[in-house]
MARLOTI-137516 format. One record per residue (C-alpha): residue number from 0; residue in three letters; x, y, z. Coordinates in steps of 0.5 Angstrom, whole numbers, plus 500, padded with zeros to 3 digits. Layout:
N
num_residuo_east_north_up
NUM_ALA_X_Y_Z
...
This chain:
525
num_residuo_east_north_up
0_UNK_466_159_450
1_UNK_461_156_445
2_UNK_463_148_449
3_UNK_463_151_456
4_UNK_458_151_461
5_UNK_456_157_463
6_UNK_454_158_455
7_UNK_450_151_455
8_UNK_446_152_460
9_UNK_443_158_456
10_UNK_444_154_450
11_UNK_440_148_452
12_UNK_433_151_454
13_UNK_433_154_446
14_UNK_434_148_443
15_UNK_428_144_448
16_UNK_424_150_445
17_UNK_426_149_437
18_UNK_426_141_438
19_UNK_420_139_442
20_UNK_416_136_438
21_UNK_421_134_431
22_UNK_421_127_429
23_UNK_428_124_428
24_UNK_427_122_421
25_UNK_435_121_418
26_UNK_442_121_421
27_UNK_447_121_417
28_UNK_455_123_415
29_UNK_459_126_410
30_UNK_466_125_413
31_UNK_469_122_418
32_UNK_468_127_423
33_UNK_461_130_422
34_UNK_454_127_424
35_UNK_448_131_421
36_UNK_442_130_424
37_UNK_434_131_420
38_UNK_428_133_424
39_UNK_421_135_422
40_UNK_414_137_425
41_UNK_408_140_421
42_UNK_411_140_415
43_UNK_417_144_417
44_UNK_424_141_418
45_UNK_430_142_423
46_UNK_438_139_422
47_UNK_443_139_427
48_UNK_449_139_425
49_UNK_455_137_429
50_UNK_462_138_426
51_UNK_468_134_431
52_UNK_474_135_428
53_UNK_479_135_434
54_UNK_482_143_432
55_UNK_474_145_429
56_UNK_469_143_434
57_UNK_462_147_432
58_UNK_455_146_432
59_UNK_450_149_428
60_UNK_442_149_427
61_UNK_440_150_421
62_UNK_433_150_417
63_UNK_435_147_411
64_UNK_441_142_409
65_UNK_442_139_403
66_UNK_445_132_402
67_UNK_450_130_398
68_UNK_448_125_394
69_UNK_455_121_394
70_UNK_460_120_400
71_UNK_455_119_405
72_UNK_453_113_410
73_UNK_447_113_415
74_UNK_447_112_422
75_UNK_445_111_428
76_UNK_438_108_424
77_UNK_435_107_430
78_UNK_434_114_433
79_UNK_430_114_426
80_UNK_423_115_428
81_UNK_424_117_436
82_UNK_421_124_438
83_UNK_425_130_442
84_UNK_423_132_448
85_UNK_427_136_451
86_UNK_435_139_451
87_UNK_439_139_457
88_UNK_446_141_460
89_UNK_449_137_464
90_UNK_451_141_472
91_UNK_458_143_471
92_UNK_460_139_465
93_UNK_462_141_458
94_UNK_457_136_455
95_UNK_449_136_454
96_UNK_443_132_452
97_UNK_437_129_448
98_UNK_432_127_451
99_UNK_428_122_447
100_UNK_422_118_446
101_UNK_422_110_449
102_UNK_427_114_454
103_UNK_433_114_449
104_UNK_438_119_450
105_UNK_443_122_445
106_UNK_449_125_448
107_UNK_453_130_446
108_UNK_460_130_449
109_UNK_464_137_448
110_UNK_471_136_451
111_UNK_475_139_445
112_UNK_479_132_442
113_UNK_475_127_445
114_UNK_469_130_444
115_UNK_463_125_441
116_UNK_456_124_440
117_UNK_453_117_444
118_UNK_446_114_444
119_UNK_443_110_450
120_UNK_437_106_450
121_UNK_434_107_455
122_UNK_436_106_463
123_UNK_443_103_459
124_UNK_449_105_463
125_UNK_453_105_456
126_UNK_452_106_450
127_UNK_449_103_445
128_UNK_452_107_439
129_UNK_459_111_440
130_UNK_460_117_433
131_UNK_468_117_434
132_UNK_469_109_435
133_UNK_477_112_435
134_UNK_475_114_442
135_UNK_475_107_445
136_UNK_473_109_453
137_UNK_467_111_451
138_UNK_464_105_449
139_UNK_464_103_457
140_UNK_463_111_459
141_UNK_456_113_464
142_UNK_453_119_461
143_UNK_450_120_468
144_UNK_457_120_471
145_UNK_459_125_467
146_UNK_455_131_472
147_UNK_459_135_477
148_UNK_457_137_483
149_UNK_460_145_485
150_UNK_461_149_492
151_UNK_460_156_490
152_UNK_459_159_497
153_UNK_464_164_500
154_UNK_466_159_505
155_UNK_469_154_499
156_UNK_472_160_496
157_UNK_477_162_502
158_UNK_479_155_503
159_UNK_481_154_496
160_UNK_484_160_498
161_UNK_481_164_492
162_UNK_484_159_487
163_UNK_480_160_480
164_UNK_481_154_477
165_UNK_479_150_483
166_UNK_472_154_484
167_UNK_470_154_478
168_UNK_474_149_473
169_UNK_469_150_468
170_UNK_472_157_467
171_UNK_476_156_460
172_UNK_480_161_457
173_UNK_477_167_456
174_UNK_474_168_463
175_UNK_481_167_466
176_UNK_485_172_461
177_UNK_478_177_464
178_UNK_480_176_470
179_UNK_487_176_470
180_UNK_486_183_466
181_UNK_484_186_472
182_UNK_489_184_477
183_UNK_486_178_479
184_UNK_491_173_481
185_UNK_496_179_485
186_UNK_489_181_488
187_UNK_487_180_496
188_UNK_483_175_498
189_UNK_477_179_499
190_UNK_478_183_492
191_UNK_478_176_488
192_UNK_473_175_492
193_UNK_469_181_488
194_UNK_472_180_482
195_UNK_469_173_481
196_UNK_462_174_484
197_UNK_462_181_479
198_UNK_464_175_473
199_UNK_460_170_475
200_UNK_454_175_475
201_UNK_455_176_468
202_UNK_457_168_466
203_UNK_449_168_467
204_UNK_447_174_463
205_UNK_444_172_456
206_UNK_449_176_452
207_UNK_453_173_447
208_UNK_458_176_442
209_UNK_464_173_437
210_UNK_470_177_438
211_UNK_476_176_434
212_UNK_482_173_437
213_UNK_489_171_434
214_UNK_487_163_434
215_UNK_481_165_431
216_UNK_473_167_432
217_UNK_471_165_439
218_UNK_464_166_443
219_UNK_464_170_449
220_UNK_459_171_454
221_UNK_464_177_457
222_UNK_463_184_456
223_UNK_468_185_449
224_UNK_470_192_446
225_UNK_471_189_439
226_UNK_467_184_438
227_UNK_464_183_431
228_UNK_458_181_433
229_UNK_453_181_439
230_UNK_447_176_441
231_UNK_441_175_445
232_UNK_440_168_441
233_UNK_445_162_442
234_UNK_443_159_437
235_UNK_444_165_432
236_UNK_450_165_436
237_UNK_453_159_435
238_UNK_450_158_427
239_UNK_454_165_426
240_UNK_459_162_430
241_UNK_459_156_426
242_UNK_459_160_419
243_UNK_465_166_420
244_UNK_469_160_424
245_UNK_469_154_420
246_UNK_466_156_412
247_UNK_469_163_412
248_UNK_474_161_417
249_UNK_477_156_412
250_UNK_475_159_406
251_UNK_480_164_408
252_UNK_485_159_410
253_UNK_485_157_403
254_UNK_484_161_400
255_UNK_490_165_403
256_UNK_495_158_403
257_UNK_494_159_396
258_UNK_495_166_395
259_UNK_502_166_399
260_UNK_504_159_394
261_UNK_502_163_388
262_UNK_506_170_391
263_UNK_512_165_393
264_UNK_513_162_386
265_UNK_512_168_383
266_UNK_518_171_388
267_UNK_522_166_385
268_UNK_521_167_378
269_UNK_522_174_378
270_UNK_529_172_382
271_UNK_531_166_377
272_UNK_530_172_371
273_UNK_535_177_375
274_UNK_540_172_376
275_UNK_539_168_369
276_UNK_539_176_365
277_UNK_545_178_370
278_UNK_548_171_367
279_UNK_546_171_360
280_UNK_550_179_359
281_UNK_556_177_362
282_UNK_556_171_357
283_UNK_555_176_352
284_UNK_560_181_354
285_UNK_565_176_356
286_UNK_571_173_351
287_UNK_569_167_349
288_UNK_574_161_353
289_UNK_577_160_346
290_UNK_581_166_346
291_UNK_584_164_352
292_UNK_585_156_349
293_UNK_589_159_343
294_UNK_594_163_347
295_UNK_595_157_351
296_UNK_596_153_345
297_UNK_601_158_342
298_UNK_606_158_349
299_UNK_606_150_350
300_UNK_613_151_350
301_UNK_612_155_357
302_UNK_609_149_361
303_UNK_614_145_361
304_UNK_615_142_368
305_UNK_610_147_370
306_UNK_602_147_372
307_UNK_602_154_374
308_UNK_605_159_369
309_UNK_604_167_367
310_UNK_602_168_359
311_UNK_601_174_355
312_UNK_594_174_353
313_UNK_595_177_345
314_UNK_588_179_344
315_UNK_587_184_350
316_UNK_594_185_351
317_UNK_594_183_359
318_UNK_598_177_362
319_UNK_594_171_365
320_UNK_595_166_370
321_UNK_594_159_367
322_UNK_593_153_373
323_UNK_593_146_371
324_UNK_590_141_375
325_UNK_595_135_377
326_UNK_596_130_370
327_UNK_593_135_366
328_UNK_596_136_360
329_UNK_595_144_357
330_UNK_593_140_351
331_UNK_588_137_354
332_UNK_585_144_358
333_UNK_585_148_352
334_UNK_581_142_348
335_UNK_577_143_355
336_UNK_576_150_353
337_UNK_575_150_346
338_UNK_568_145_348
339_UNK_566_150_353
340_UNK_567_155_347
341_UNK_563_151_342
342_UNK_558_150_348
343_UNK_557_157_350
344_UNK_553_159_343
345_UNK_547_153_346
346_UNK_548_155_353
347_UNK_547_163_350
348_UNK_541_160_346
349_UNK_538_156_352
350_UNK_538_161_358
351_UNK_535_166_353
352_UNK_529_160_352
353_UNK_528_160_359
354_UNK_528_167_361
355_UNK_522_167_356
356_UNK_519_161_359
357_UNK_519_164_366
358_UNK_517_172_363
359_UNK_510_168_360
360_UNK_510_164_367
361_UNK_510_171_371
362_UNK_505_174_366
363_UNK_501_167_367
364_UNK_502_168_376
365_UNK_501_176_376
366_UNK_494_174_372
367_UNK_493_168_377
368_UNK_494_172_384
369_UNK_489_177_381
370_UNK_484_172_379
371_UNK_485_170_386
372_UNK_484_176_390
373_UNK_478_177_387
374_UNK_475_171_389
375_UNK_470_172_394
376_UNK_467_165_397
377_UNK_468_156_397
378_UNK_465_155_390
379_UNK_469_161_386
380_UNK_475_158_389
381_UNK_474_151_387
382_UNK_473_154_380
383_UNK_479_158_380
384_UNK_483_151_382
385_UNK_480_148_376
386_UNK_481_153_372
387_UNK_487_157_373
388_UNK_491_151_377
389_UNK_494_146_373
390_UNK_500_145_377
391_UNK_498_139_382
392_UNK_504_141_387
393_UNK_501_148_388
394_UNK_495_144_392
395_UNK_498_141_396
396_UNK_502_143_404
397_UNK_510_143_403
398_UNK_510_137_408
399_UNK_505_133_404
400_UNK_509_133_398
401_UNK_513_127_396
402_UNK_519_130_395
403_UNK_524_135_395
404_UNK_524_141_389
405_UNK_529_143_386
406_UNK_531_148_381
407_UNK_538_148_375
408_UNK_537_153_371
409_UNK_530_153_370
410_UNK_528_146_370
411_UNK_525_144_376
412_UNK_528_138_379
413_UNK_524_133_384
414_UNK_528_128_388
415_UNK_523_122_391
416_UNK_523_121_399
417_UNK_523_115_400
418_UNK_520_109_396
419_UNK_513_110_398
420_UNK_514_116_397
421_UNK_517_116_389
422_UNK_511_112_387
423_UNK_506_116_390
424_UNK_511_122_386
425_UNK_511_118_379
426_UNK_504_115_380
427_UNK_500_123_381
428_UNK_506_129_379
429_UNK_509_127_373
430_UNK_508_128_366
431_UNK_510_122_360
432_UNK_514_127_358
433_UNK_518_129_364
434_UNK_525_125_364
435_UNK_525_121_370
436_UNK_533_118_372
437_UNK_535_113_377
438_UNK_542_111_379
439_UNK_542_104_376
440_UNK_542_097_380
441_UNK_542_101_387
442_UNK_537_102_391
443_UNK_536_110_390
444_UNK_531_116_390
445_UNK_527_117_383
446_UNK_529_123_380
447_UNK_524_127_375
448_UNK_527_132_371
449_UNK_520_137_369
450_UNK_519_139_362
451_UNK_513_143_361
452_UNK_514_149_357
453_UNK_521_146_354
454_UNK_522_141_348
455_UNK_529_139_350
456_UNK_533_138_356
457_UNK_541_142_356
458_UNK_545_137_358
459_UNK_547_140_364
460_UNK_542_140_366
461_UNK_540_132_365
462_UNK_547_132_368
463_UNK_546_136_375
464_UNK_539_132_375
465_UNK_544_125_374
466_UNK_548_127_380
467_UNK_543_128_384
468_UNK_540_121_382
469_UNK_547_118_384
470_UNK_548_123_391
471_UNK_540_120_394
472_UNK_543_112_392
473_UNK_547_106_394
474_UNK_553_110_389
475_UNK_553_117_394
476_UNK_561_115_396
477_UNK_562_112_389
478_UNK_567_117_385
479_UNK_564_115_379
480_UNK_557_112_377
481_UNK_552_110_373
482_UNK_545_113_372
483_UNK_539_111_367
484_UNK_535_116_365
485_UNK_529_116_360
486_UNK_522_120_359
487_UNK_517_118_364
488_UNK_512_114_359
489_UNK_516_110_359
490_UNK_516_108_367
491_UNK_511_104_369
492_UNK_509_101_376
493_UNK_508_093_376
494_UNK_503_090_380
495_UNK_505_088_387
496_UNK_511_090_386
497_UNK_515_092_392
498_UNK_515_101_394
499_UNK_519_104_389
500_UNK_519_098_384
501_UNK_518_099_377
502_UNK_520_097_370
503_UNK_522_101_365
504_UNK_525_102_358
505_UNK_528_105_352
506_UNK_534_108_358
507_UNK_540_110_356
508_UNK_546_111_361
509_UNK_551_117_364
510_UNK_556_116_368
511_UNK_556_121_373
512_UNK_560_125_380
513_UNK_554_123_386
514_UNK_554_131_388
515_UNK_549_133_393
516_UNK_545_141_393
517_UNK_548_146_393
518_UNK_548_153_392
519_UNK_548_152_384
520_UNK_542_150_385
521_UNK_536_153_389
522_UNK_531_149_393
523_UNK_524_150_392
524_UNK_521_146_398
């Protein structure tokens, strides 16, 4: 109800008392949406400090403000010097005003996402200067015509037939939920009659408290049985609004998107090490593909004619059934299997490399989530963020990022959006030593293969990292095609050039399968 009327109109006669009398000696912005103003009078200075982003609009009066010394543009200059006289609401509106001296007017105009800030010279029908230029109606917007004239007599009522929002629309949410919690809108007429003269009394009892609602921090002007904190003040109200919404409000926010990225990793991070130790002791305790390939060499003479034959497995004594694909020759699968055999040791060892680097990683996330927890306003979170994050993907949205996360046996893998995108992925998310694959002479995604924390690449990987590259191209419906790949130093952006242009050196080629995800490997974002 901080933008409502009914509290305005208390606001206004406090403001005229702060501010008669102070001298308008700097206007100012630091971002786009927020317009501070400075006054002074004996020696003692006041600011007023508008913040109008469209889901956050709050004001605040403080006594002191500092100003950045970078990043900020002034404005409206020529209020600059011009003395406030008086504070005023306008009947029945969402909007209120200065009066100032030589008869200008500063117009503050509250209605949620098109609000704005205005200034008229005096007897001018539209303003001179406009805060939001976004909102273009208000270059041609009479700030006398924004006044309502309002019936509240019984008579008006029962025409309406009761109808609160036609009474009153100055009402908002808070107000009607109070009404529809006593029965209002299943009321007789003379009851809703009594209900909104019983509301409408207390709308003009200068009691103000800020109460804690799923959407956020609100003020009330309404009896509240859980409220947080209870004024007979408006300004302090609306600085204490201002503070518990917006700075706190937002530094909860933030702190606790970041909270959840880090306990999100964290909860992959302990998957991917049960499924990889799983993995690693069934390698470990399963009989190497070598055995198989030795009794398939011994018993050639049974495959004649036959892709599907039953041998008897002389190391354990059991029979097997071998199934060859069409063409293959048992030969040729038993060479297969004894490279899958000569692999398994590098496979063993790379899965072990792993899992330590992930043990280090969740030792490094548990102290991270503890750091953060502790972390109790603004500064100490921003400190934290230079400190303790160094991973930029964790500071930014899921849909803000420029591309889709994968993950092959512990390697993260990114795959670009779209051309813009892939620029923006190579030019502030990737190391120079991170492999970077495209799928050669077509246009495509880039693919970028992270490697902090490892020293050289499992071909697997790079190979399931080169399908994908193949997959997000012009060569998806090829059976085989070919993809470069080379470190990411190596890949560099050419002035001019068009969206996902680049240049590149030192690639070598690997002749792939276009495969899409899959539940071989899980993705992250």
């Amino acid at each position: 109800m901080h933008l409502n009327y009914h509290f305005l109109k208390f606001l206004c006669p406090a403001l005229t008392r702060k501010f008669k009398g102070h001298t308008i000696v700097s206007c100012f912005s630091q971002s786009k949406d927020e317009l501070i103003i400075e006054t002074q009078a004996n020696g003692e200075e006041a600011w007023i400090r508008a913040h109008l982003i469209p889901s956050q609009i709050y004001f605040s009066f403080p006594e002191q403000f500092r100003r950045a010394k970078r990043n900020s543009i002034n404005l409206f200059q020529e209020m600059l010097g011009l003395t406030i006289e008086s504070c005023e609401v306008i009947p029945f509106e969402r909007s209120f005003i200065f009066r100032l001296s030589e008869g200008k007017i500063l117009l503050f105009k509250l209605h949620a996402n098109r609000s704005n800030i205005l200034f008229y010279e005096e007897h001018a029908e539209t303003p001179k200067y406009i805060f939001r230029q976004v909102i273009s109606e208000d270059r041609e917007l009479d700030w006398k015509t924004l006044a309502v004239d309002l019936d509240l007599s019984k008579n008006r009522f029962e025409e309406l037939d009761g109808n609160a929002s036609q009474f009153l629309p100055t009402l908002g949410k808070i107000p009607r939920a109070y009404l529809k919690d006593r029965a209002y809108p299943d009321s007789d007429l003379e009851k809703k009659w009594q209900l909104m003269e019983e509301m409408i009394d207390i709308l003009d009892t200068p009691l103000f408290s800020l109460v804690e609602i799923p959407d956020g921090i609100h003020l009330s002007l309404l009896p509240e049985a859980n409220s947080l904190r209870t004024f007979s003040d408006p300004i302090q109200a609306l600085n204490e609004l201002f503070y518990l919404a917006l700075v706190k409000g937002n530094f909860e926010m933030e702190k606790n998107d970041l909270l959840k990225t880090l306990q999100d990793q964290l909860k992959r991070t302990q998957s991917y090490l049960n499924k990889s130790s799983s993995k690693l002791e069934e390698l470990k305790n399963s009989p190497p593909p070598s055995q198989l390939a030795d009794v398939v060499m011994a018993n050639l003479h049974e495959f004649e004619g036959q892709k599907e034959v039953e041998l008897l497995d002389f190391y354990t004594g059991n029979t097997v059934k071998v199934h060859l694909k069409p063409q293959q020759k048992p030969q040729d699968y038993a060479a297969q299997l004894y490279r899958k055999s000569k692999n398994r040791k590098l496979e063993w060892e790379q899965i072990e490399k792993t899992i330590q680097n992930k043990i280090e990683l969740k030792n490094s996330l548990l102290s991270q989530i503890e750091k953060l927890e502790a972390v109790q306003e603004f500064r100490g979170l921003k400190a934290f963020k230079k400190e303790e994050i160094q991973e930029k993907t964790l500071l930014k949205t899921t849909v803000s990022l420029p591309f889709k996360s994968f993950e092959v046996q512990g390697f993260p893998v990114w795959v670009g959006k779209s051309a813009k995108d892939n620029d923006e992925m190579l030019r502030g998310y990737v190391h120079k030593d991170d492999i970077w694959l495209h799928a050669r002479l077509v246009p495509g995604s880039h693919v970028v293969v992270k490697m902090k924390g490892f020293k050289n690449i499992p071909p697997v990987v790079l190979e399931r990292a080169a399908e994908l590259a193949a997959f997000y191209s012009k060569h998806k419906s090829e059976s085989l095609a070919p993809v470069i790949y080379t470190e990411a130093k190596f890949v560099r952006k050419v002035k001019g050039s068009p969206d996902g242009s680049v240049k590149v050196e030192k690639e070598k080629v690997i002749m792939v399968r276009p495969t899409g995800p899959d539940d071989s490997i899980s993705v992250q974002k």
